[in-house]
LOBARO-654668 format. One record per residue: residue number from 1; chain; y, z, x of N, C-alpha, C, CB in turn. Coordinates in steps of 0.05 Angstrom, whole numbers, always signed. Atoms other than C-alpha are relative to their C-alpha. Glycine has a CB too. Layout:
! residues N
+-----+-----+--------+--------+--------+--------+--------+--------+--------+--------+--------+--------+--------+--------+
: seq : mol :   n.c2 :   n.c3 :   n.c1 :  ca.c2 :  ca.c3 :  ca.c1 :   c.c2 :   c.c3 :   c.c1 :  cb.c2 :  cb.c3 :  cb.c1 :
+-----+-----+--------+--------+--------+--------+--------+--------+--------+--------+--------+--------+--------+--------+
: NUM :   A :      Y :      Z :      X :      Y :      Z :      X :      Y :      Z :      X :      Y :      Z :      X :
...
+-----+-----+--------+--------+--------+--------+--------+--------+--------+--------+--------+--------+--------+--------+
//
This chain:
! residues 161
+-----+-----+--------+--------+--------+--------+--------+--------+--------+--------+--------+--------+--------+--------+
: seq : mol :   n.c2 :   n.c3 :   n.c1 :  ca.c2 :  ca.c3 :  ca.c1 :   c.c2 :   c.c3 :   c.c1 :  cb.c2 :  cb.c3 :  cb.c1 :
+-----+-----+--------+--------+--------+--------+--------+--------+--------+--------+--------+--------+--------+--------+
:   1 :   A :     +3 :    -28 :     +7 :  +1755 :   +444 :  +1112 :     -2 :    +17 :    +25 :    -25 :     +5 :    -18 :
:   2 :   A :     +7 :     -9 :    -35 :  +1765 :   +494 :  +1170 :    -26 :    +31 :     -5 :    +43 :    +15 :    +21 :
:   3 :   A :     +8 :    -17 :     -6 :  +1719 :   +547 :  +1187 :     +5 :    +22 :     +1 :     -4 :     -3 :    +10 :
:   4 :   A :     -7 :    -25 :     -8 :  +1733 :   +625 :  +1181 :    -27 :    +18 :    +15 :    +11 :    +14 :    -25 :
:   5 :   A :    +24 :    -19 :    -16 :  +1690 :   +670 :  +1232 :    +14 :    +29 :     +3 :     -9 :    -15 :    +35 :
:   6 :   A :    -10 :    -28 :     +4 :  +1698 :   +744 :  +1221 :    -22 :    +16 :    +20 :     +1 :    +10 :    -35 :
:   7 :   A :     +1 :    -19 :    -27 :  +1686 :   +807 :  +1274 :    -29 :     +5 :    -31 :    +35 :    +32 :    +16 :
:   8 :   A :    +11 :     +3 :    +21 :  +1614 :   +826 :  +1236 :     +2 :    +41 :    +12 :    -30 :    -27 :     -6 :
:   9 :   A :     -6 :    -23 :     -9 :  +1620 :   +894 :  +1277 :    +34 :    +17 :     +6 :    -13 :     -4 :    +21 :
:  10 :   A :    -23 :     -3 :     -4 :  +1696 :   +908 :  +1273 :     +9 :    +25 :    +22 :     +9 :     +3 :    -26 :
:  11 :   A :     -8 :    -19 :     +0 :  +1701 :   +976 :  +1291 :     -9 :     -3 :    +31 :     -8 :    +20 :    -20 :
:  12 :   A :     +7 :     -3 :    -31 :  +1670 :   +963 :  +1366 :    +20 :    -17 :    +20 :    -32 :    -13 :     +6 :
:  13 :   A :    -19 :    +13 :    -13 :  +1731 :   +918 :  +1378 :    +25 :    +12 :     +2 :     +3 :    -23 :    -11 :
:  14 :   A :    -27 :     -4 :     +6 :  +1789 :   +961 :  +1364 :    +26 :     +0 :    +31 :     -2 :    +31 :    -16 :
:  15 :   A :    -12 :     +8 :    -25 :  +1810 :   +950 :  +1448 :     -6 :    -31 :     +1 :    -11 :    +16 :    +26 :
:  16 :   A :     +0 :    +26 :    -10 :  +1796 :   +875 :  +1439 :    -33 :     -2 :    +11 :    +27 :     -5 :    +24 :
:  17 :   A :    +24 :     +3 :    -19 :  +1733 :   +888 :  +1474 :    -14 :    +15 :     +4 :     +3 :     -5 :    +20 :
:  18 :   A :    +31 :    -14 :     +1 :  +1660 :   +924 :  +1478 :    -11 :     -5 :    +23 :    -20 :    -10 :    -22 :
:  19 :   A :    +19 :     +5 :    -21 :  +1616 :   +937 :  +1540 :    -26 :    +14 :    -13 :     +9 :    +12 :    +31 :
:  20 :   A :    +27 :     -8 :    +12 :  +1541 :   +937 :  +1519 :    -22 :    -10 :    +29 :     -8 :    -22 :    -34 :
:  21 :   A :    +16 :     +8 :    -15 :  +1476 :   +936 :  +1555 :    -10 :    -24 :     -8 :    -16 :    +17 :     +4 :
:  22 :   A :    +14 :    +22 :    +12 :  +1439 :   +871 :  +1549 :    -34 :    -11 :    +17 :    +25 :    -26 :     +0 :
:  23 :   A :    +17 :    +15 :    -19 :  +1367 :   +865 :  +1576 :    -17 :    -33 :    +15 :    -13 :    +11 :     -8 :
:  24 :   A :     +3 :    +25 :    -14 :  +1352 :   +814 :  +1632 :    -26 :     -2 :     +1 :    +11 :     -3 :    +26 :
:  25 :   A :    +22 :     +4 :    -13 :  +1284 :   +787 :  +1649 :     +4 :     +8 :    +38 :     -7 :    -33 :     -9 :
:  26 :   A :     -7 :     -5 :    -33 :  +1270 :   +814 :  +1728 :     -4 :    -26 :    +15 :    -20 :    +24 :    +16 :
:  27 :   A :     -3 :    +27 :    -21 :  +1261 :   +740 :  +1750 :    +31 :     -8 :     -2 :    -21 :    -31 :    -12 :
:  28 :   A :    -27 :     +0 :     -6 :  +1334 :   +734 :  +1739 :    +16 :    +12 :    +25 :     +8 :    +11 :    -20 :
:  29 :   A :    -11 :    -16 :    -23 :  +1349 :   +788 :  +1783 :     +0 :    -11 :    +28 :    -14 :    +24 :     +3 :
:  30 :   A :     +9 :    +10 :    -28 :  +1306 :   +755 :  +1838 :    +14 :    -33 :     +8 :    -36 :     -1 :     +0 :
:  31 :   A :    -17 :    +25 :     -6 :  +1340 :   +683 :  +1829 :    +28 :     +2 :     +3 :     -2 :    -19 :    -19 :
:  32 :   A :    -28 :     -7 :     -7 :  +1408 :   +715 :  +1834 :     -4 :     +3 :    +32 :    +12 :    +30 :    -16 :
:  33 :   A :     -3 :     -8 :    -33 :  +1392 :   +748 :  +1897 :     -8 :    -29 :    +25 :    -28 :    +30 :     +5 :
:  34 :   A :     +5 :    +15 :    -19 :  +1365 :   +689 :  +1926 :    +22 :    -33 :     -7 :    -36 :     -3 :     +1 :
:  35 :   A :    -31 :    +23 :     +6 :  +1424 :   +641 :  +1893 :    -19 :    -20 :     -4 :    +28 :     -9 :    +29 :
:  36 :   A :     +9 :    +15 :    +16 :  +1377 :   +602 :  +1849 :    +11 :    -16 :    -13 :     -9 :     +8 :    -11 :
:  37 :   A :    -25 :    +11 :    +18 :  +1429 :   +574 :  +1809 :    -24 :    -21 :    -16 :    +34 :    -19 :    +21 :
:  38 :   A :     +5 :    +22 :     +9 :  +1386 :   +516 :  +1780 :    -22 :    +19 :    -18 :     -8 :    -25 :    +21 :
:  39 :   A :    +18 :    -16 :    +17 :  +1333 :   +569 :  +1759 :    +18 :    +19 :    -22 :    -19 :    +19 :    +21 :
:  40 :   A :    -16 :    -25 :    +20 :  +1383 :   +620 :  +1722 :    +12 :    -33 :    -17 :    +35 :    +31 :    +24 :
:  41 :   A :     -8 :    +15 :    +33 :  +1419 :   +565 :  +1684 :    -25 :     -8 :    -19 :    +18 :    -32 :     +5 :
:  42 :   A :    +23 :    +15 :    +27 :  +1353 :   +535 :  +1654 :     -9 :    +32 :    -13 :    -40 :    -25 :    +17 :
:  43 :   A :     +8 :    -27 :    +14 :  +1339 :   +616 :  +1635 :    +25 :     +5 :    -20 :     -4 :    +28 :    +22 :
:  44 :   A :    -22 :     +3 :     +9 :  +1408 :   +613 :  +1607 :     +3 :    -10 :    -28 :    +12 :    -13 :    +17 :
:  45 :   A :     -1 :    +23 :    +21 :  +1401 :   +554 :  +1572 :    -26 :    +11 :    -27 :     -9 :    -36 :    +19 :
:  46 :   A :    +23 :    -19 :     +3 :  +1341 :   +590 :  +1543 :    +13 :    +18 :    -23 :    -11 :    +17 :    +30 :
:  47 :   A :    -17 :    -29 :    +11 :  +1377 :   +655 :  +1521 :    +21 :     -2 :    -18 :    +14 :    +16 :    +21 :
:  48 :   A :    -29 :     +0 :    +21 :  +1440 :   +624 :  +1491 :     -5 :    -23 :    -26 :    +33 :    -11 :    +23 :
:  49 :   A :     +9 :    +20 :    +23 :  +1395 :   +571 :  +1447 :     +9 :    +17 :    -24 :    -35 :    -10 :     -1 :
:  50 :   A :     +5 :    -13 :    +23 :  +1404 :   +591 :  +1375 :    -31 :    +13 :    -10 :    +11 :    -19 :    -20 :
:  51 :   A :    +25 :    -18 :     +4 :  +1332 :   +617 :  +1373 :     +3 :    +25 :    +27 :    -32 :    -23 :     +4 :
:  52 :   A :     -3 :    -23 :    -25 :  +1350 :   +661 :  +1443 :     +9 :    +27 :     -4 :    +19 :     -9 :    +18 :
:  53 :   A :     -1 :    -17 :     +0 :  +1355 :   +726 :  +1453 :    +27 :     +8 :     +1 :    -15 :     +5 :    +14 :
:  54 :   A :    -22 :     -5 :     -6 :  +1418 :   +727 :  +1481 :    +23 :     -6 :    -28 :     +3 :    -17 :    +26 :
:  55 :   A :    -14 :    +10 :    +30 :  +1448 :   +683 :  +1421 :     -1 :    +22 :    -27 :    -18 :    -31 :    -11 :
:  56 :   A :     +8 :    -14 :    +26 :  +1410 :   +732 :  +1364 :    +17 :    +30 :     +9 :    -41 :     +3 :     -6 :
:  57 :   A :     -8 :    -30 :     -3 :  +1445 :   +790 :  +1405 :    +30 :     -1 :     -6 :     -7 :    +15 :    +31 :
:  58 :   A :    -22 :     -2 :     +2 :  +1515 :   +766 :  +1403 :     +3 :     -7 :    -30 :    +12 :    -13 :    +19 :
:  59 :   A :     -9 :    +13 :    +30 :  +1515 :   +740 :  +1327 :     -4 :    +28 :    -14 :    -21 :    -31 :    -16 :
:  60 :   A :    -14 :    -30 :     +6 :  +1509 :   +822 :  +1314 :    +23 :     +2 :     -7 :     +1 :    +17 :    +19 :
:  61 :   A :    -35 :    -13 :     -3 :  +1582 :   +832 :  +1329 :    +19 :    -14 :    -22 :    +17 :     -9 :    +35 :
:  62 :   A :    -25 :    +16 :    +16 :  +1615 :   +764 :  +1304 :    -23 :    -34 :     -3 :    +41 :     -3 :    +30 :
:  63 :   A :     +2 :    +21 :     +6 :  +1604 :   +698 :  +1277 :     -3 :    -19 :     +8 :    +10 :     -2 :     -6 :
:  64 :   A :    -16 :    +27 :    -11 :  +1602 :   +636 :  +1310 :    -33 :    -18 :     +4 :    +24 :     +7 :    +37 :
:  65 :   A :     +2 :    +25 :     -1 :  +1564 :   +567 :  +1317 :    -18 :     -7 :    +21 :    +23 :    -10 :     +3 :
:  66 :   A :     +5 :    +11 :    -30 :  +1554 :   +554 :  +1391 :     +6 :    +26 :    +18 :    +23 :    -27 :    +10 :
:  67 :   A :     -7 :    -13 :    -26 :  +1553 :   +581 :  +1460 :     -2 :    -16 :    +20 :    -14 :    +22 :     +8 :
:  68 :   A :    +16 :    +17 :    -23 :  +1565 :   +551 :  +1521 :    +10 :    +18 :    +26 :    +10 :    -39 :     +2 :
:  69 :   A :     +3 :    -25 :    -26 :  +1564 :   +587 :  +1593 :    +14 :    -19 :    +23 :    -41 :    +11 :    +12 :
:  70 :   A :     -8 :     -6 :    -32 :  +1582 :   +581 :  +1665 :    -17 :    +23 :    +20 :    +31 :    +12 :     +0 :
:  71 :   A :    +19 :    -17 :    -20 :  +1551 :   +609 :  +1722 :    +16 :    +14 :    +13 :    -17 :    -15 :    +19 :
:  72 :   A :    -23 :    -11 :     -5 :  +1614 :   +645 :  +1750 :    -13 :    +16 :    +36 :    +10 :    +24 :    -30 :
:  73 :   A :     +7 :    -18 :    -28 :  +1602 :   +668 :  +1832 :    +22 :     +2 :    +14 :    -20 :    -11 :    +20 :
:  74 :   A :    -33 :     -6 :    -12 :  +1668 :   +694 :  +1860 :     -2 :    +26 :    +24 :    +25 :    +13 :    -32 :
:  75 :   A :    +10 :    -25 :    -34 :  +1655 :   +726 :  +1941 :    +39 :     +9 :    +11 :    -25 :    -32 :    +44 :
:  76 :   A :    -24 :     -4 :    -14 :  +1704 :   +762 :  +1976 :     +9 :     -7 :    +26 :     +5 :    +21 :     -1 :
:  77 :   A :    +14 :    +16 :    -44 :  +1686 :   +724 :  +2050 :    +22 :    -25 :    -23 :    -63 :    -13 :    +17 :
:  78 :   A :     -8 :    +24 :     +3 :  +1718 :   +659 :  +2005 :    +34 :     +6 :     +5 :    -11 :    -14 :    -29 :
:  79 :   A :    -32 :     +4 :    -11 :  +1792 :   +644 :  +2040 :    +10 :    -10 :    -28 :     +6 :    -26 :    +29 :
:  80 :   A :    -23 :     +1 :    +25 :  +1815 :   +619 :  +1965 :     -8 :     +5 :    -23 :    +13 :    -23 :     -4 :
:  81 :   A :     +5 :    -26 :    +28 :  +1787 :   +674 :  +1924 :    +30 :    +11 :     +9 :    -34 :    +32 :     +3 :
:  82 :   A :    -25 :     -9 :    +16 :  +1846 :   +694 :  +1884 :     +2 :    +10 :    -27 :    +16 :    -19 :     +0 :
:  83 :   A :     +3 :    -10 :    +26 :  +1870 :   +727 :  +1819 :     -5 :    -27 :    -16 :    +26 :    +18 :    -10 :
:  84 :   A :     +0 :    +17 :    +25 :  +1862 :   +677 :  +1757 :    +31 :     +4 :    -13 :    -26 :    +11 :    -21 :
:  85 :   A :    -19 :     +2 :    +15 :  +1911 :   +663 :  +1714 :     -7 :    +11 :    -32 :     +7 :    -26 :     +3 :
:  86 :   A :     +2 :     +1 :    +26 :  +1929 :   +689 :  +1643 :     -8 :    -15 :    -16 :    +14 :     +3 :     -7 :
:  87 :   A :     +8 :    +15 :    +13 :  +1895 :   +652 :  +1591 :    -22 :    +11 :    -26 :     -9 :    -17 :    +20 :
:  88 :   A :    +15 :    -10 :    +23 :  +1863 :   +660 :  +1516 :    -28 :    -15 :    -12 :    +20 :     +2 :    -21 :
:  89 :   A :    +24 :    +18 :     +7 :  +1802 :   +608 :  +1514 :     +2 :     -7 :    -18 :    -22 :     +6 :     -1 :
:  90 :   A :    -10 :    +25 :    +17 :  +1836 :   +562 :  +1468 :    -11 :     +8 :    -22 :     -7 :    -30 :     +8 :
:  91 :   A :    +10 :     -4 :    +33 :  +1802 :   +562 :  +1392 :    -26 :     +4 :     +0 :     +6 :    -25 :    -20 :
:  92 :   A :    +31 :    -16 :     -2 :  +1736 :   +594 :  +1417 :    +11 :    +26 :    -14 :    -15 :     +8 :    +38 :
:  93 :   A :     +1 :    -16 :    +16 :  +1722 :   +651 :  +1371 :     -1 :    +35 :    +14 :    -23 :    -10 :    -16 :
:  94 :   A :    +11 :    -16 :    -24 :  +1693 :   +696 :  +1426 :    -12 :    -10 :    +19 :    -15 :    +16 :     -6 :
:  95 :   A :     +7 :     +9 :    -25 :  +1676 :   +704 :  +1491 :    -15 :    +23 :    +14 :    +24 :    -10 :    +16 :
:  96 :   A :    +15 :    -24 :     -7 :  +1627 :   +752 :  +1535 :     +1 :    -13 :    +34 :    -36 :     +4 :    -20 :
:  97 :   A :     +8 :     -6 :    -31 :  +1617 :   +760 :  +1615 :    -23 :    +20 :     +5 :    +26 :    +12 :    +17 :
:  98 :   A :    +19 :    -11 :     -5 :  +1550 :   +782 :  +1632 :    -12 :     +9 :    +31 :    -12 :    -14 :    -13 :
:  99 :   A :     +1 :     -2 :    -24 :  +1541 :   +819 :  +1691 :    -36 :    -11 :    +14 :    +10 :    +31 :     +4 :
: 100 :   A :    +29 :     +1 :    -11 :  +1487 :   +791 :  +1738 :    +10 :     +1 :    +30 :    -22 :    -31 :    -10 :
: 101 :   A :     -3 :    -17 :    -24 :  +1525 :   +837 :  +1793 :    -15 :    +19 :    +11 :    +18 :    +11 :     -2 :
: 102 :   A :    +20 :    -20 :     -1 :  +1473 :   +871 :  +1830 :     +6 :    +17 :    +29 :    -32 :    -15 :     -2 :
: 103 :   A :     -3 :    -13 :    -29 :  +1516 :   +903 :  +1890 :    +30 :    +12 :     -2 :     -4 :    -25 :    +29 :
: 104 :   A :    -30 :    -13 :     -2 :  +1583 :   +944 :  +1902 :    +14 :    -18 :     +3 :     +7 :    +19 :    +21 :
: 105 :   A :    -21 :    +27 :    -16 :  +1643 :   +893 :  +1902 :    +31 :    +22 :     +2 :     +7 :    -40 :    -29 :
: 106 :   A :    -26 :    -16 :    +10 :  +1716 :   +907 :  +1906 :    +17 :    -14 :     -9 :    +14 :    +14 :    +18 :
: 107 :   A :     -9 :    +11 :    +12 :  +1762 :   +881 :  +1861 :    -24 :    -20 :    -16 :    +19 :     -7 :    +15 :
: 108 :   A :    +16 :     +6 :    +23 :  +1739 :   +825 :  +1808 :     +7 :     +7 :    -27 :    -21 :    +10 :     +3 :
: 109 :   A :     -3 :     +0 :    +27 :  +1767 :   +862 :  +1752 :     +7 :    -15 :    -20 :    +10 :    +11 :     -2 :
: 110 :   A :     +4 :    +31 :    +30 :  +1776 :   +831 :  +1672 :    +13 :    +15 :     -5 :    -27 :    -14 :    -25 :
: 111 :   A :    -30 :     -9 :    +14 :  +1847 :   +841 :  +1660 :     -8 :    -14 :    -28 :    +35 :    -15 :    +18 :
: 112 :   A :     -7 :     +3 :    +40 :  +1854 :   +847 :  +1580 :    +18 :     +6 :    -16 :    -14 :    +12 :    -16 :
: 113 :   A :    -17 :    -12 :    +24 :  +1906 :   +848 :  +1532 :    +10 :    -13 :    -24 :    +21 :     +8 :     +8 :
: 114 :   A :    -12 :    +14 :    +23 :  +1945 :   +825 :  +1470 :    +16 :    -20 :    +18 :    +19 :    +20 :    -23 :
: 115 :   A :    -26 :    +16 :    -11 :  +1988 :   +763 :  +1482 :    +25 :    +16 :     +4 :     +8 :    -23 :    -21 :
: 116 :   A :    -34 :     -9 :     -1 :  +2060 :   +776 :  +1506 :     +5 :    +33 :     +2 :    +18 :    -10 :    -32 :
: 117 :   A :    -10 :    -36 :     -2 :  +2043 :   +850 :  +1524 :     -3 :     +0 :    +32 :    -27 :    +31 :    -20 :
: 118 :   A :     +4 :     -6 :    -31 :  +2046 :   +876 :  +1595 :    -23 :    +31 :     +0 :    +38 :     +7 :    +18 :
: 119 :   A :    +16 :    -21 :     +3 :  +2003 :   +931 :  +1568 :    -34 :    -11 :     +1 :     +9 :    +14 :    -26 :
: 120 :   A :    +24 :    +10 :     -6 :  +1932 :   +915 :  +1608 :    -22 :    +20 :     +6 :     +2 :    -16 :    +19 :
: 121 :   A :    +20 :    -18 :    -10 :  +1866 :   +946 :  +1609 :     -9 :    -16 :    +20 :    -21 :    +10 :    -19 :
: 122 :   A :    +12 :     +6 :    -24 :  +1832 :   +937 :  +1673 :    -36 :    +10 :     +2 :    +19 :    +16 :    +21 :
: 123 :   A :    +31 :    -19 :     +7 :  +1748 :   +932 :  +1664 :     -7 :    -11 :    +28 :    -27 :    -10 :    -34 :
: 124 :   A :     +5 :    +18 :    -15 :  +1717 :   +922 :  +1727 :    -24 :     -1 :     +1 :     +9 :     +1 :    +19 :
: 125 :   A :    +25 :    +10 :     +9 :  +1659 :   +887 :  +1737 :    -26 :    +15 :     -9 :     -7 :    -14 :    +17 :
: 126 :   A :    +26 :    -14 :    +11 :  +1599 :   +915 :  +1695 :    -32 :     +7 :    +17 :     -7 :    -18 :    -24 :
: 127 :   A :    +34 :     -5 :    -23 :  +1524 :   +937 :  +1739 :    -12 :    -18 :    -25 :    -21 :    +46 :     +7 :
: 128 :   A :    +19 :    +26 :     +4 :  +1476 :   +887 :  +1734 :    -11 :     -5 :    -37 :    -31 :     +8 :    +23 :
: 129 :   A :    +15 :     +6 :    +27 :  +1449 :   +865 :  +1655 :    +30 :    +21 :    -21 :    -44 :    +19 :     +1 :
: 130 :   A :    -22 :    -13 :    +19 :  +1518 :   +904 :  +1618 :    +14 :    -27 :     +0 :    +20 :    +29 :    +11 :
: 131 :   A :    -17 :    +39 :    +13 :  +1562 :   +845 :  +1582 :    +20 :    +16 :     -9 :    -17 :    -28 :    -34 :
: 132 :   A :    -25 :     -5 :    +13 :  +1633 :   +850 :  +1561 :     +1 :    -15 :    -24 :    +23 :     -6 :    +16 :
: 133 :   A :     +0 :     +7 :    +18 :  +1640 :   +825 :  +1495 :    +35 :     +2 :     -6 :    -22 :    +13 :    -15 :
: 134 :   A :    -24 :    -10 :    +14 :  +1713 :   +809 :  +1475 :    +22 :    -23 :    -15 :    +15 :    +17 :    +25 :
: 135 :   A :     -9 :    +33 :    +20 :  +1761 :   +765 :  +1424 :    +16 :    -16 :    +21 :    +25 :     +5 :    -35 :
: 136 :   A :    -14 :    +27 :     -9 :  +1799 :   +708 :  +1448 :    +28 :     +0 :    -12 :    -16 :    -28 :    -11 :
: 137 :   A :    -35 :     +2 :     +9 :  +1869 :   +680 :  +1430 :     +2 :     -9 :    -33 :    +19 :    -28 :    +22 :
: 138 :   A :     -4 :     -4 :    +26 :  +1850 :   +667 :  +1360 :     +8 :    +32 :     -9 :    -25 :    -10 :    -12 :
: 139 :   A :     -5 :    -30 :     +5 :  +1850 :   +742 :  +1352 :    +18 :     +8 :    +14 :    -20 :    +18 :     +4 :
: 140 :   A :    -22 :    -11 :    -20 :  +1915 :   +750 :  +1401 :     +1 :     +9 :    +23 :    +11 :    +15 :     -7 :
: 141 :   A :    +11 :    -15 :    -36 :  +1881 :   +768 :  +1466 :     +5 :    -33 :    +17 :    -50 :    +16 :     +4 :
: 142 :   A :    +12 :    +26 :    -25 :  +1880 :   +734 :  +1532 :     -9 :    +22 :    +27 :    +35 :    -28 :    +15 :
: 143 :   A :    +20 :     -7 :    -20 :  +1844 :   +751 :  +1598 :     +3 :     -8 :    +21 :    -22 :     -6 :     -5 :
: 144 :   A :     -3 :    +10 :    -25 :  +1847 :   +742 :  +1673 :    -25 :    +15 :    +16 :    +30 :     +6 :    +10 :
: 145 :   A :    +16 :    -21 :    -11 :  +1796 :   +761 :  +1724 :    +15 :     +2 :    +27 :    -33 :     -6 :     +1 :
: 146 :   A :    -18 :     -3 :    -32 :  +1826 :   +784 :  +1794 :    -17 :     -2 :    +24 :    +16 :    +31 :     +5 :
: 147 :   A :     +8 :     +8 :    -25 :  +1809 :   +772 :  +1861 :    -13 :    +13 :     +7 :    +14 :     -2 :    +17 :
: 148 :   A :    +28 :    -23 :    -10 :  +1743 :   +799 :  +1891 :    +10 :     -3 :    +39 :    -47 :    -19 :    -10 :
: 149 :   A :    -13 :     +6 :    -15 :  +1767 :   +820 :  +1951 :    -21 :    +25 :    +24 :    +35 :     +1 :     -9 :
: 150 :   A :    +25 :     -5 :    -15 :  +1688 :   +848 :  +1981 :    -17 :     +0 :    -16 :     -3 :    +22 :    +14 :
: 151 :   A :    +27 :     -5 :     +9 :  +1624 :   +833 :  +1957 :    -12 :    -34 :     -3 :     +1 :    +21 :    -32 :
: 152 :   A :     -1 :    +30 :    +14 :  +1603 :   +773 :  +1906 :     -7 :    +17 :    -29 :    -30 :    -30 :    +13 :
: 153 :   A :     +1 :     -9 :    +28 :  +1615 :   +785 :  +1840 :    -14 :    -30 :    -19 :    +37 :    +10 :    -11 :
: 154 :   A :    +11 :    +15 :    +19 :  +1559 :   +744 :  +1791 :     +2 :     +2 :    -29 :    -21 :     +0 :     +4 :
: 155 :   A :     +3 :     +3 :    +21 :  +1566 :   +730 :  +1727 :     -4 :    -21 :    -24 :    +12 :     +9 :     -1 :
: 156 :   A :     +2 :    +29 :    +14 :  +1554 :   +681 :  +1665 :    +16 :    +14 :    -27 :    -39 :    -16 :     -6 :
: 157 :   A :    -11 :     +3 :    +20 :  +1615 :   +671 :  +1624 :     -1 :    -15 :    -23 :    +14 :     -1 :     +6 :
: 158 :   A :     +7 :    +27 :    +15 :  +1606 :   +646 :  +1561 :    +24 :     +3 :    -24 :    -36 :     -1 :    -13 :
: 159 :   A :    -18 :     +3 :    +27 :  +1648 :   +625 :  +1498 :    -18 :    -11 :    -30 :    +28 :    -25 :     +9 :
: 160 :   A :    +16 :     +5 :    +31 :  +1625 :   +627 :  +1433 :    +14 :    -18 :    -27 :     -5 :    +33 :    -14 :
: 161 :   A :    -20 :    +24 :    +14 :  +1651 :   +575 :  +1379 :    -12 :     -6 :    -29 :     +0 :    -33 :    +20 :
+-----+-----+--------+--------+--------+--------+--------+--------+--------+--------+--------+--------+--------+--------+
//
């Protein structure tokens, strides 16, 4: 029997995609800045449980099961920072990028559009605790992020399932 997962907020998707605030705890802030990484995922892991905050905020919008994350750190000092490639996160339902950018970058943006269009919005990266919320290639989208090309752009991508 397969699964149907429906938009539970439709009307905030009609670009594919929603930027919302989402509040962080300020020990986050401080393990970013000091590149904690081991501390932010176990807060993570935390947030995107099905009892988490983070989890009870995204099952608002749409439907789904699971979440699982990434810690995403993309500098513009790295010699093979580069754009990404097109791609729709396979038979994940949704997907979100949560900024835990807390400084001016340049470039980084979250190319978005329908499959097979050349027609792209360009979001770029969100100030610190704002999340992109947006469908996947079940719903006909795909996504790229582009080359940060000054700063460090943080974030925790996740896919919802």
């Amino acid at each position: 029997m397969e699964i149907t997962y429906k938009l539970l907020r439709p009307g905030l998707f009609q670009r594919g995609f929603h930027l919302e605030k989402f509040a962080l705890d300020s020990s986050i802030k401080e393990w970013v800045r000091r590149k904690n990484w081991p501390s932010v995922n176990e807060a993570f892991l935390k947030l995107t449980s099905p009892q988490g905050a983070l989890f009870q905020f995204l099952r608002e919008f749409h439907e789904f099961e699971t979440i699982e994350f990434i810690i995403s750190v993309r500098e513009g000092t790295n010699e093979w920072e580069e754009d990404g490639i097109w791609h729709d996160d396979g038979s994940r339902v949704f997907a979100f990028s949560l900024s835990l950018t807390d400084e001016v970058i340049e470039g980084g943006k979250l190319g978005f559009r329908k499959k097979r269009s050349e027609d792209t919005e360009f979001i770029p990266t969100p100030a610190y605790g704002e999340i992109i919320l947006f469908l996947t290639g079940i719903h006909g989208y795909e996504h790229k992020i582009h080359q940060v090309s000054k700063g460090c752009r943080v974030v925790i991508a996740g896919w919802c399932s």
